[in-house]
C-alpha positions as CSV (number, residue, x, y, z in Angstrom):
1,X,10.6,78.9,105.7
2,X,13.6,77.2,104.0
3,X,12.6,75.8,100.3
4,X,13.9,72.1,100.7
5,X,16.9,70.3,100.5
6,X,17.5,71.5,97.3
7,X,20.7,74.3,96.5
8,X,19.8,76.2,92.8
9,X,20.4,78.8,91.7
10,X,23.5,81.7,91.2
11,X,24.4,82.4,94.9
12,X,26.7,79.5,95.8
13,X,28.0,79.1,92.2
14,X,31.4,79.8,92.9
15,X,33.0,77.5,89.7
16,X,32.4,77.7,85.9
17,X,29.6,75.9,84.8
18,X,28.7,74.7,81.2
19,X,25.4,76.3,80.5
20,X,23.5,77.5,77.9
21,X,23.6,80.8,76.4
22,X,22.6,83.8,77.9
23,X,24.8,83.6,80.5
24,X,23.2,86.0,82.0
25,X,19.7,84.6,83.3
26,X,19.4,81.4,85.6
27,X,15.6,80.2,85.7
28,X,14.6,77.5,88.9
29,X,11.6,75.5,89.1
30,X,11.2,73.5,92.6
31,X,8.9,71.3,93.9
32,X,8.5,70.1,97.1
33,X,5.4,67.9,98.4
34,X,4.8,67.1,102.4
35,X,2.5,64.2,102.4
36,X,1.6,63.3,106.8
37,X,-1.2,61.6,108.1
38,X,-1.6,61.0,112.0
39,X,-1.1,57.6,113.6
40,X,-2.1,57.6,117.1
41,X,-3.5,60.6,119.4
42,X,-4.9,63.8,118.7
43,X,-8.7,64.9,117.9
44,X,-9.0,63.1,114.8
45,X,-6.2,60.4,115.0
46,X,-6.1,59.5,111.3
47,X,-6.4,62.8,109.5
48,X,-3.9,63.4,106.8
49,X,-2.9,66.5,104.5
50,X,-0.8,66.7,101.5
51,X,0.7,70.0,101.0
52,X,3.0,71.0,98.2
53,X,5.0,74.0,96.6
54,X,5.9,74.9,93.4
55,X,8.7,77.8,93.7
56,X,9.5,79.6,90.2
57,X,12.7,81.3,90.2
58,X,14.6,83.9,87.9
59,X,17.7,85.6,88.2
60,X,19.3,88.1,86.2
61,X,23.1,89.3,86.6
62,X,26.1,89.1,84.6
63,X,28.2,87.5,87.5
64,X,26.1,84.5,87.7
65,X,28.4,81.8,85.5
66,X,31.4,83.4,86.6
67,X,34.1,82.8,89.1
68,X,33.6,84.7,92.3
69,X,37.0,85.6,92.2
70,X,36.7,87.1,89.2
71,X,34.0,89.3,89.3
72,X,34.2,92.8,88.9
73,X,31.4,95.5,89.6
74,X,28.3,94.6,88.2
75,X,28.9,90.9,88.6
76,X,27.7,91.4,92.0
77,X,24.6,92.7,91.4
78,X,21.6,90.5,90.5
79,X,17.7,90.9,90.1
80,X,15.6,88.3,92.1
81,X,12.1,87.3,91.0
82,X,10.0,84.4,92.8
83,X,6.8,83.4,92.5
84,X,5.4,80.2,94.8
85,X,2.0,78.2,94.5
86,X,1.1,76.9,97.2
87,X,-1.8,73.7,97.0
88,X,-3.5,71.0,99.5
89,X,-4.7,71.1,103.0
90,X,-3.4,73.6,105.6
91,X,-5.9,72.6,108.4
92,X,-4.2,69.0,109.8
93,X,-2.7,71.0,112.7
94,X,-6.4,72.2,113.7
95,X,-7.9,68.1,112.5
96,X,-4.9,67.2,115.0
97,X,-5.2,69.6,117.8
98,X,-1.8,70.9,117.8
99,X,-1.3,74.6,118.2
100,X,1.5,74.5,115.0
101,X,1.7,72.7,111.7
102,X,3.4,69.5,111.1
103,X,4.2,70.5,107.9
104,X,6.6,73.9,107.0
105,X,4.5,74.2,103.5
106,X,1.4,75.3,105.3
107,X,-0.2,78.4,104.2
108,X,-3.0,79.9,102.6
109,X,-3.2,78.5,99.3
110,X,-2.7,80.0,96.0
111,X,0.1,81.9,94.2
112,X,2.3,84.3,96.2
113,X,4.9,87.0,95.6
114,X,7.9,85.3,97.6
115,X,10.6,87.8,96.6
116,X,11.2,90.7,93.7
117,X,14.4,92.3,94.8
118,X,17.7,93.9,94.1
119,X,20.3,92.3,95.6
120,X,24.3,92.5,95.7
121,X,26.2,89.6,96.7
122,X,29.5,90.0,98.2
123,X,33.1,88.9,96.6
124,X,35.7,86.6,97.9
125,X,37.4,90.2,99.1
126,X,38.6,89.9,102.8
127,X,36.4,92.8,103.5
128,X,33.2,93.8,101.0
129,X,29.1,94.5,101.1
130,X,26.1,92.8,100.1
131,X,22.6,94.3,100.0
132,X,19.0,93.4,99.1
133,X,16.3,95.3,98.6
134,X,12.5,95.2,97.5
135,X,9.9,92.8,98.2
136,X,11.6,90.0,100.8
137,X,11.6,88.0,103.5
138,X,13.3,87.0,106.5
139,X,16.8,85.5,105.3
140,X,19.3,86.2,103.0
141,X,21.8,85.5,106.1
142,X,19.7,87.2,108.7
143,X,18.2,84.5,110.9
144,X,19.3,82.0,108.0
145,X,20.3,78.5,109.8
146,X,20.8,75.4,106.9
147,X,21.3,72.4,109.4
148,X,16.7,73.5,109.6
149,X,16.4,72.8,105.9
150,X,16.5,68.7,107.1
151,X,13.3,69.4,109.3
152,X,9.6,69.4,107.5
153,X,7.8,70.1,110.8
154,X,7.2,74.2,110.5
155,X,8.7,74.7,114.6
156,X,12.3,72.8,113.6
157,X,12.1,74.4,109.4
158,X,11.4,77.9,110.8
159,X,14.0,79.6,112.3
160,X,13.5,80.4,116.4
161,X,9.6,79.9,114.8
162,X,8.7,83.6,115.1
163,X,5.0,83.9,115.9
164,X,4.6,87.3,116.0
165,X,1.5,88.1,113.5
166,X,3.1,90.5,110.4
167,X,6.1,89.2,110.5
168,X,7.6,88.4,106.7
169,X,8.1,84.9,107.3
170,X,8.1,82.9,103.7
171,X,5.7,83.0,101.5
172,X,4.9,86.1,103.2
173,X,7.0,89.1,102.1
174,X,7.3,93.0,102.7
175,X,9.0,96.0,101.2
176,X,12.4,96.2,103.1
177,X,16.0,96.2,102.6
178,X,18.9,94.0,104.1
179,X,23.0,95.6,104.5
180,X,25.7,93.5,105.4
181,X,29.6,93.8,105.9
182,X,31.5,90.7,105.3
183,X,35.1,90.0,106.9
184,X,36.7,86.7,106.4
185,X,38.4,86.0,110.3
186,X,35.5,88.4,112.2
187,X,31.9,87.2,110.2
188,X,29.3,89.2,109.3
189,X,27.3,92.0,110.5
190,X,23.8,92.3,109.0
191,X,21.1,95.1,109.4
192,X,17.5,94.5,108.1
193,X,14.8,96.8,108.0
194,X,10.9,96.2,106.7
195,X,8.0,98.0,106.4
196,X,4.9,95.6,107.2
197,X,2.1,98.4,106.5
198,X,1.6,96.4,102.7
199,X,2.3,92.9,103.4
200,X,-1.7,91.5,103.3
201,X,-1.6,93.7,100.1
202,X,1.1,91.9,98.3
203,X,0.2,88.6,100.1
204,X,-3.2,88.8,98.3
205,X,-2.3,90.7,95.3
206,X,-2.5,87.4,92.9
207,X,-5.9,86.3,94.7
208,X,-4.7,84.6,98.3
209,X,-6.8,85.2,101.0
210,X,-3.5,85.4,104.2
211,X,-4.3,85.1,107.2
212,X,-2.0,87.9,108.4
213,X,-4.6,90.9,108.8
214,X,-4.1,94.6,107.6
215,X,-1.4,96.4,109.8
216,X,0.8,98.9,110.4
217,X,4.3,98.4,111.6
218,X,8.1,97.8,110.9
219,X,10.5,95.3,111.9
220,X,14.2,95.9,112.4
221,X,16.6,93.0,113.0
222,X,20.6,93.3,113.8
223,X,22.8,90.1,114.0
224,X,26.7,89.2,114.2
225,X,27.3,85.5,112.3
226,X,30.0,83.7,111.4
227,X,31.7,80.4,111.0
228,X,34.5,79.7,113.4
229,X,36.0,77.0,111.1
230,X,36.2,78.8,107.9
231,X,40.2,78.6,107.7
232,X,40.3,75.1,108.7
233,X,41.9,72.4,105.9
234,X,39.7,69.2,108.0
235,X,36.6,71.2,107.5
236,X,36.4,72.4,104.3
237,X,37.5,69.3,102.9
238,X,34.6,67.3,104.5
239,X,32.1,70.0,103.4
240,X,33.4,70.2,99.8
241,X,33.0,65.9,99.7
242,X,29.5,66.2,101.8
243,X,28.1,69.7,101.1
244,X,27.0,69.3,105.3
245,X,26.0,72.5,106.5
246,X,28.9,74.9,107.7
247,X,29.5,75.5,111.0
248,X,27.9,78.8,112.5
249,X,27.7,81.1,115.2
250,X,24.9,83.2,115.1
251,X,23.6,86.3,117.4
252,X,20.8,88.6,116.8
253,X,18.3,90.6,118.0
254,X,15.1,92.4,116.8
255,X,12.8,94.9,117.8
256,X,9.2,95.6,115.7
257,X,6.3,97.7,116.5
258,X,3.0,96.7,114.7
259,X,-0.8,97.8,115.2
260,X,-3.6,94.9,113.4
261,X,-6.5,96.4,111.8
262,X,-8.5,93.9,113.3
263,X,-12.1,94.4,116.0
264,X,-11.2,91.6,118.2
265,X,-11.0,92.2,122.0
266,X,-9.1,89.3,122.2
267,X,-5.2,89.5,122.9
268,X,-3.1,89.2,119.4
269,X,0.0,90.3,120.2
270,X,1.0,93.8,118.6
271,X,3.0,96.6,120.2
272,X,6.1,96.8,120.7
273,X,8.3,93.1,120.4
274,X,11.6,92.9,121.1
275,X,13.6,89.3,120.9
276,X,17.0,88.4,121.0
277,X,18.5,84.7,119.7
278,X,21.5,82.7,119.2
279,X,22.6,79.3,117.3
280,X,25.4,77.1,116.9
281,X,26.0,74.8,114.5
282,X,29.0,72.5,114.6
283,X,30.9,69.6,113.4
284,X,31.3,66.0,114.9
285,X,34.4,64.7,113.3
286,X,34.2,62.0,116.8
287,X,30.8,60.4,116.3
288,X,31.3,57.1,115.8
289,X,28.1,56.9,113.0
290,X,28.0,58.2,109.7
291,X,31.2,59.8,107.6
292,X,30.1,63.9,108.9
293,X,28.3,65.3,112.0
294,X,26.5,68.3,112.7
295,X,24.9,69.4,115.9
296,X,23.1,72.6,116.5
297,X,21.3,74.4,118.9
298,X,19.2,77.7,118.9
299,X,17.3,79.5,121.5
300,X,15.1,82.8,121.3
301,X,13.7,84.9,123.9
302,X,11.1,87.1,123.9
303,X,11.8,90.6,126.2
304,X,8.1,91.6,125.9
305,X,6.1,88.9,126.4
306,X,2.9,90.6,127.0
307,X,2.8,91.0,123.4
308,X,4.8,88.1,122.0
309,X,2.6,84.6,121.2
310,X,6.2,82.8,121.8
311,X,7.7,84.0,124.9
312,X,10.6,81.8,124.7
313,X,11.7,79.2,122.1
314,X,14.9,76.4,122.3
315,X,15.8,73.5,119.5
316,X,18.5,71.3,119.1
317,X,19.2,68.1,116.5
318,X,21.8,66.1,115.1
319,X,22.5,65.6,111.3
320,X,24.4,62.4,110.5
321,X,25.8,61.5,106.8
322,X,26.8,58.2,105.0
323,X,25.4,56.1,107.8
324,X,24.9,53.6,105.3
325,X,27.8,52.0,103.5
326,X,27.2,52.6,99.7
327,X,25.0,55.7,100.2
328,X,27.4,58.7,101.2
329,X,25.0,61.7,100.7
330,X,22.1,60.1,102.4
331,X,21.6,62.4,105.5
332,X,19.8,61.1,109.1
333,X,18.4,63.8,110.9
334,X,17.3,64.1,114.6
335,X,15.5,67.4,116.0
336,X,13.6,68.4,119.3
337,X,12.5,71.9,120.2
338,X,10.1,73.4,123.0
339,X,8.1,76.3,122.5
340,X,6.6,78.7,125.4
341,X,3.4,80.4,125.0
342,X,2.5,83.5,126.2
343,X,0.6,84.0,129.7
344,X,-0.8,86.8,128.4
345,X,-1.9,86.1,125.3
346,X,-2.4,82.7,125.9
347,X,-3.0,82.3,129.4
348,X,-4.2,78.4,129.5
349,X,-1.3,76.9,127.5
350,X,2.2,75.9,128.7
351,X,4.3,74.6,126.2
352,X,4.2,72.6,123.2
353,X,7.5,70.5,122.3
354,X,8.1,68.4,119.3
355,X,10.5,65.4,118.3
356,X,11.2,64.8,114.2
357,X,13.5,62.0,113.1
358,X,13.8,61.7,108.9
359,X,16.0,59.8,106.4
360,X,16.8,62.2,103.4
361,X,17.7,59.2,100.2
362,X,19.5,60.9,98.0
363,X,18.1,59.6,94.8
364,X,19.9,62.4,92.4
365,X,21.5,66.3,92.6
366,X,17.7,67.0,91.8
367,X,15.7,64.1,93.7
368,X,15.5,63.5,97.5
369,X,13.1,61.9,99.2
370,X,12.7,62.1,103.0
371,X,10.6,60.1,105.3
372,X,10.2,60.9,108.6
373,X,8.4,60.1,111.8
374,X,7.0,63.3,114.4
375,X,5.7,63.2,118.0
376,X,3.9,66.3,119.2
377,X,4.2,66.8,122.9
378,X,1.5,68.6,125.0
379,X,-0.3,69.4,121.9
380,X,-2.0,72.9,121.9
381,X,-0.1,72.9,125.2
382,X,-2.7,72.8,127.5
383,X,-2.2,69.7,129.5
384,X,-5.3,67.9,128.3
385,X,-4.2,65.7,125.3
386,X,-2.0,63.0,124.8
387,X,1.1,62.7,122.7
388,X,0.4,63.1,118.5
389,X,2.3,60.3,116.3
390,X,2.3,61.1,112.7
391,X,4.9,59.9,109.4
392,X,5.1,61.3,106.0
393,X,7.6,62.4,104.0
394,X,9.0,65.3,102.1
395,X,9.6,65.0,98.0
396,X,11.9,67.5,96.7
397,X,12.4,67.8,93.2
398,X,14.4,70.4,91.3
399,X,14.2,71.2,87.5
């Protein structure tokens, strides 16, 4: 789960900055609010749910105000802390009848661990490392896809919306550790491993009650990524003027193995999972609307859908900047997906698709507001209920 259109923090600061002393500490505070309400179909057309975050962030390393050029040893190493409270009502999907959220914020409320690591970023070398390890989630490169930060429904924010239940998806985090190697013409090659036998424990530790049972398991994940583009003089000139997400190739795979603590007779999906997945994100430079394009597409597929909620899962969308004369960081975004339920495990649903179109304003470096308009499609997916209309808008606010 992405934390916004936001960017804080050290990990892109590639420039000097003019900061206060120490230099040594960066502290983030983020909020982000998803106000929806339905406007036509569903069980309870009219229902509405604000949700909101409030993400506190600190980061310790001696690299972080430097130049990434100039770093030497220790400037690559940094210590991540994150703590998120999470507030408002989680249940619209259930008031609506949908089988997913409309809004990525939903979650148990209350304050969560989000992330307590060591990490080691990697240099502007043509070959070098990065690692992270600790408490984490999903990301940090693996299955990381910016072009879904401009999407509040949870299907298009969560990347290939892994549905498997354990799962460290954000807020919810596990004991694990990420490797990568980093080449500047061949990508990245990433390798993640995490333990999910503790992550109800540290998902309730500061008084949440998660949904995720008690369990014991793992999860691996191995991926190839890189952008195509890097070395070319068009691109990076229209990303350093737009900051539009960089082009990406992405391939993965995982494989996890979990066992839920739970006296149900009902079909959860544990076992063995295994998934492989793919996106592309790339540039527009011929669209005859706004001053930068992106399109992307991503697909997952489940290879054990016995045990897999979501046997299959595709998404596409179209990001389009400075539409409007006068407002050049204003982004328009368009996004579909379709996701495929499990015969097994869900043997009276099909499908449920969704269509999001938002308008992020770009009121300041710290400020965006984004309204936006979502149709769910075959909602719960089981033939029986018409299309869901909702609006909203997502607030992002970064201190």
């Amino acid at each position: 789960m992405s934390s916004g259109l936001f960017f804080t923090g050290a990990q892109a600061n590639d420039a000097e900055t003019s900061r206060p002393q120490p230099r040594w500490i960066d502290f983030n505070l983020d909020f982000i609010a998803q106000p929806v309400v339905g406007v036509g179909g569903g069980i309870e057309p009219s229902s509405s749910s604000w949700m909101q975050q409030v993400a506190a962030g600190l980061t310790l390393g001696t690299g972080l105000y430097k130049n990434r050029n100039s770093w030497t040893g220790l400037d690559h190493w940094q210590i991540q802390l994150e703590l998120s409270q999470f507030a408002g009502n989680p249940n619209l999907n259930e008031q609506l009848g949908t089988e997913y959220p409309l809004q990525s914020l939903v979650t148990p409320t209350g304050m969560w661990i989000t992330q307590a690591s060591l990490e080691r970023i990697e240099g502007n070398k043509k070959i070098d490392w990065s690692m992270n390890a600790g408490v984490i989630a999903v990301g940090n490169n693996l299955m990381e896809i910016p072009a879904l930060d401009y999407y509040t429904n949870y299907t298009l924010d969560t990347p290939y919306n892994l549905s498997v239940i354990g799962y460290p998806i954000m807020p919810l985090s596990a004991p694990g550790a990420q490797i990568g190697i980093h080449h500047k013409q061949l990508g990245s090659l990433d390798y993640a491993y995490y333990s999910l036998n503790k992550t109800h424990q540290i998902a309730a530790a500061l008084g949440v009650t998660p949904l995720t049972p008690k369990l014991e398991g793992s999860l691996q994940i191995f991926q190839w990524s890189m952008n195509p583009l890097a070395y070319s003089k068009q691109t990076k000139t229209e990303e350093e003027a737009l900051n539009m997400p960089d082009p990406l190739i992405q391939l993965g795979g995982y494989i996890s193995s979990t066992n839920l603590d739970v006296n149900s007779n009902k079909n959860l999906g544990e076992g063995t999972n295994r998934g492989i997945y793919a996106t592309v994100t790339w540039p527009l430079p011929q669209l005859p609307i706004g001053e930068d394009n992106r399109i992307w597409i991503s697909s997952s597929l489940s290879l054990d859908p016995d045990n897999n909620p979501l046997t299959s899962y595709t998404a596409a969308g179209l990001l389009s900047q400075g539409i409007i004369p006068g407002r050049p960081q204003d982004v328009l975004a368009l996004g579909l997906n379709r996701n495929g339920f499990s015969r097994s495990i869900a043997p009276n649903q099909s499908y449920e698709g969704v269509v999001e179109l938002n308008y992020k304003i770009q009121i300041s470096e710290r400020l965006q507001i984004q309204p936006l308009m979502q149709w769910i499609i075959n909602p719960s997916g089981e033939g029986s209920r018409q299309t869901i209309w909702a609006t909203g808008a997502q607030i992002n606010l970064s201190i």
